[in-house]
PLY file of the C-alpha trace (Angstrom):
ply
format ascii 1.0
element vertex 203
property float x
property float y
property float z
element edge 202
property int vertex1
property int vertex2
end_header
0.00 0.00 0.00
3.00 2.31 0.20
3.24 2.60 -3.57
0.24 4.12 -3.46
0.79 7.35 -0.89
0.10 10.64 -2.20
-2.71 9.22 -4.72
-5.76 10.17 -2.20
-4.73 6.94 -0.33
-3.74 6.72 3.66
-2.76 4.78 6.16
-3.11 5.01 9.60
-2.29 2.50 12.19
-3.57 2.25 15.71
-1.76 0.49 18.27
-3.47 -0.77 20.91
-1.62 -1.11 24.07
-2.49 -0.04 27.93
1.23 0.55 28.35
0.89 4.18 26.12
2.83 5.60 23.72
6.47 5.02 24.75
5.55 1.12 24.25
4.56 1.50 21.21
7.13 4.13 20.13
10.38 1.89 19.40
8.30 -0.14 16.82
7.21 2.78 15.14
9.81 4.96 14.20
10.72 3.66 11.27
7.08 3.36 9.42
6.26 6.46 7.47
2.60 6.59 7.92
1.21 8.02 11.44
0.17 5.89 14.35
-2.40 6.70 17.22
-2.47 4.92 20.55
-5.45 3.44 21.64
-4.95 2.60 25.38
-8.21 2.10 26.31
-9.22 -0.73 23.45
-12.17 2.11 22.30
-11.41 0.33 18.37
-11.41 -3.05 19.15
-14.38 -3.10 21.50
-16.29 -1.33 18.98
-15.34 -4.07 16.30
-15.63 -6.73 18.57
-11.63 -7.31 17.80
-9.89 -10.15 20.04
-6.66 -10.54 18.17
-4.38 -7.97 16.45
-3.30 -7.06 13.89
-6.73 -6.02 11.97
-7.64 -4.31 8.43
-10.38 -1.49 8.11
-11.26 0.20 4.59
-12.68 2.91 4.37
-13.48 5.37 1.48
-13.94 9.15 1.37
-17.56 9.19 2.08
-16.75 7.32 5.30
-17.80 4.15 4.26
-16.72 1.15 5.50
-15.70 -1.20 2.55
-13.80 -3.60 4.53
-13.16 -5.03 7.77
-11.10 -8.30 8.49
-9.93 -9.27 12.25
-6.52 -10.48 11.67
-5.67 -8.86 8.48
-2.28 -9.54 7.67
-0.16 -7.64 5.34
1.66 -10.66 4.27
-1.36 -12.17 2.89
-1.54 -11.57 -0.90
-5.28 -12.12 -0.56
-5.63 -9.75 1.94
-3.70 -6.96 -0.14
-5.06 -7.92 -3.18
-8.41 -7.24 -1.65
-7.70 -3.61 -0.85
-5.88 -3.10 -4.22
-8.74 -4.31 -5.93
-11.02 -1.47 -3.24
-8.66 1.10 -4.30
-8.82 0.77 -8.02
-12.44 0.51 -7.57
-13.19 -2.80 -8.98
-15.34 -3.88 -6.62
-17.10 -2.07 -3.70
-16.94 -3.90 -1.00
-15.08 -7.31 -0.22
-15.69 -10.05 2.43
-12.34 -12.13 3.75
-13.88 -15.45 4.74
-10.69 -16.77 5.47
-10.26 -17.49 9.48
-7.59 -16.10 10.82
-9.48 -15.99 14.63
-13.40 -17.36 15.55
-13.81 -17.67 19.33
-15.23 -21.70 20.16
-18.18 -20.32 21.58
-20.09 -16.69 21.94
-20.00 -14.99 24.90
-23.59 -13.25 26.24
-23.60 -9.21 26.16
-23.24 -9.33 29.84
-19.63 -11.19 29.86
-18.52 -8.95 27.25
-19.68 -6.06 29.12
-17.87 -7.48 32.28
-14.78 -8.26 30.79
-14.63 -4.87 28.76
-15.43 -3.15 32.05
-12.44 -4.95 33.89
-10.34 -4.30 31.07
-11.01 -0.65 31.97
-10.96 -1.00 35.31
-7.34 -2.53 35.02
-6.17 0.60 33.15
-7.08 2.71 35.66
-5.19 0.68 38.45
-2.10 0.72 36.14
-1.98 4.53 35.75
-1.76 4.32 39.47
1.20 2.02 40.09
-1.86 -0.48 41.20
-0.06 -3.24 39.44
-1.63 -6.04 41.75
-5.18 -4.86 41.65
-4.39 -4.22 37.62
-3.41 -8.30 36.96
-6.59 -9.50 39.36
-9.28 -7.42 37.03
-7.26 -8.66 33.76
-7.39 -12.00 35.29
-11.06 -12.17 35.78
-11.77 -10.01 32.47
-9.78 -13.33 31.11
-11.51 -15.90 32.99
-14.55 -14.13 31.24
-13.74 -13.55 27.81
-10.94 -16.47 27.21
-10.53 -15.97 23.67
-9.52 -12.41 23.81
-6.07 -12.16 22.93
-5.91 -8.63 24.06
-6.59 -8.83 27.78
-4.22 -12.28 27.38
-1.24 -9.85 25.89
-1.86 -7.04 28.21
-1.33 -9.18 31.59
1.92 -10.82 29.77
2.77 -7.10 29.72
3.03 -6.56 33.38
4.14 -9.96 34.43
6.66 -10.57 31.70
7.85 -7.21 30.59
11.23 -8.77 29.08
9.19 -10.56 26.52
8.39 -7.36 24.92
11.73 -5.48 24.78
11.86 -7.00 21.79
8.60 -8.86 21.33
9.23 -12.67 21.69
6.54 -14.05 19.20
7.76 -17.72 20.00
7.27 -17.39 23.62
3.69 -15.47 23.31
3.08 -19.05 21.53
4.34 -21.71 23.96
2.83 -19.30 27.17
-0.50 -19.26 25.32
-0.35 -22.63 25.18
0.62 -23.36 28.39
-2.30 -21.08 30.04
-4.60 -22.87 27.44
-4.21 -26.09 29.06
-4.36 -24.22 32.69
-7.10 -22.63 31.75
-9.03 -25.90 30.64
-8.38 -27.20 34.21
-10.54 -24.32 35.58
-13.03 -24.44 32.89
-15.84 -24.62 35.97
-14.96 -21.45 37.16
-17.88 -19.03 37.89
-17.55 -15.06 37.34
-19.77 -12.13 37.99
-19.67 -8.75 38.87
-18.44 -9.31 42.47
-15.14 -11.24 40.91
-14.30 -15.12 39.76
-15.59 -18.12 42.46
-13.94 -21.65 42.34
-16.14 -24.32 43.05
-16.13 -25.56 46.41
-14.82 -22.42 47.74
-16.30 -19.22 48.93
-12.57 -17.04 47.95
-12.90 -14.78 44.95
0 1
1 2
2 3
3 4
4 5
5 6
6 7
7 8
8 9
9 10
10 11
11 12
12 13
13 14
14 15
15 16
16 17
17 18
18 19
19 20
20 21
21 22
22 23
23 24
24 25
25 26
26 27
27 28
28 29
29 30
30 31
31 32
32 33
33 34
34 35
35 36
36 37
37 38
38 39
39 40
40 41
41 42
42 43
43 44
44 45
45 46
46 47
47 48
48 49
49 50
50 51
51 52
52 53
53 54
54 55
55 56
56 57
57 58
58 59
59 60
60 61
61 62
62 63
63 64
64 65
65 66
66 67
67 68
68 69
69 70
70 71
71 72
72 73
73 74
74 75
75 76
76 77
77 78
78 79
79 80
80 81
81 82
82 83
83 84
84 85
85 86
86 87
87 88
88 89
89 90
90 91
91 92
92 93
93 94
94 95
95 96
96 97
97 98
98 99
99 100
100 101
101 102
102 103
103 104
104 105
105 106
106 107
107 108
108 109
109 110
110 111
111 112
112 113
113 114
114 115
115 116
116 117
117 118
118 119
119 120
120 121
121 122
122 123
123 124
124 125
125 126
126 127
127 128
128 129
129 130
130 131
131 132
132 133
133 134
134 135
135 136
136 137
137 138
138 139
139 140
140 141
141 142
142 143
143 144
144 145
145 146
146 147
147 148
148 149
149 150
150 151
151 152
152 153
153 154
154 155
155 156
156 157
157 158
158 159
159 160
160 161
161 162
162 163
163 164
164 165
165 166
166 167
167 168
168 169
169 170
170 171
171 172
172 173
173 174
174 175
175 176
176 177
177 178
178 179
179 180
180 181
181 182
182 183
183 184
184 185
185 186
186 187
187 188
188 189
189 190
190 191
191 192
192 193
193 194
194 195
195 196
196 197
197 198
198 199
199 200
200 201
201 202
């Protein structure tokens, strides 16, 4: 999509990361398009994102002509599609390819909850809270399992090595390893009050 800057064409990135801008800064400064820091998730709970990274299209009349959670660049089908938007061959294009579909739905309520913790976690970290931070991630996870997003941000605080540079290999084998945890827990029960293991009467 480079090749195509300064014919009515841009590209904006948003990085979303609780950490702020001088996270994000270091794998930035070499990109010559701007990127805007979306802390709070606003863009992906809108969407109903759960991974990164994701594609959006839209034209000058503010249309959305394409949306794909996990677009990746390195995809010829996925550029391809947006060449084929921005020549104006088609008008809109659907990427049924699955890069990410969560097992099972969650009810509005445990998206609500989990988006709320989310938030609620953010806040804690802007005050040094970094204890009370992990427990609302933690329980926004127990929630919403398949959101990669809470999942990253939580590796952020506890592992914080792993990200100067990003280790994509162990982001794999942790994920893995808290997939099988998780499975061990699957009869966990969460509500508003926090996350109740059975036979207990601890949050």
């Amino acid at each position: 999509m480079e090749a195509h800057r300064g014919e009515d064409f841009n590209i904006l990135s948003v990085a979303v990361d609780m950490q702020g801008a001088e996270a994000v800064r270091p794998y930035v400064e070499a990109v010559t398009f701007p990127t805007v820091v979306d802390k709070e998730n606003r863009l992906g709970a809108h969407f109903g994102f759960t991974v990164v990274p994701n594609g959006i299209f839209i034209d000058e009349h503010g249309t959305i002509r394409l949306i794909k959670q996990g677009f990746q660049v390195t995809k010829p089908e996925h550029t391809e599609a947006v060449e084929a938007l921005f020549r104006g061959e088609v008008e809109q294009v659907v990427l049924d390819d699955t890069y990410y579909e969560p097992p099972s739905p969650l009810t509005a309520m445990q998206k609500e909850l989990a988006a709320t913790k989310f938030r609620l976690a953010l806040s804690y970290q802007e005050q040094g809270k970094l204890d009370d931070a992990l427990k609302e991630l933690d329980e926004a996870l127990l929630l919403n399992t398949d959101n990669f997003l809470i999942r990253k941000q939580r590796w952020y605080i506890r592992f914080p090595e792993k990200f100067s540079p990003i280790d994509i290999e162990w982001q794999k084998g942790q994920l893995q390893r808290e997939r099988e945890e998780e499975a061990k827990q699957a009869n966990l029960v969460c509500g508003p009050e926090g996350c109740v293991i059975p036979g207990t009467t601890s949050k």
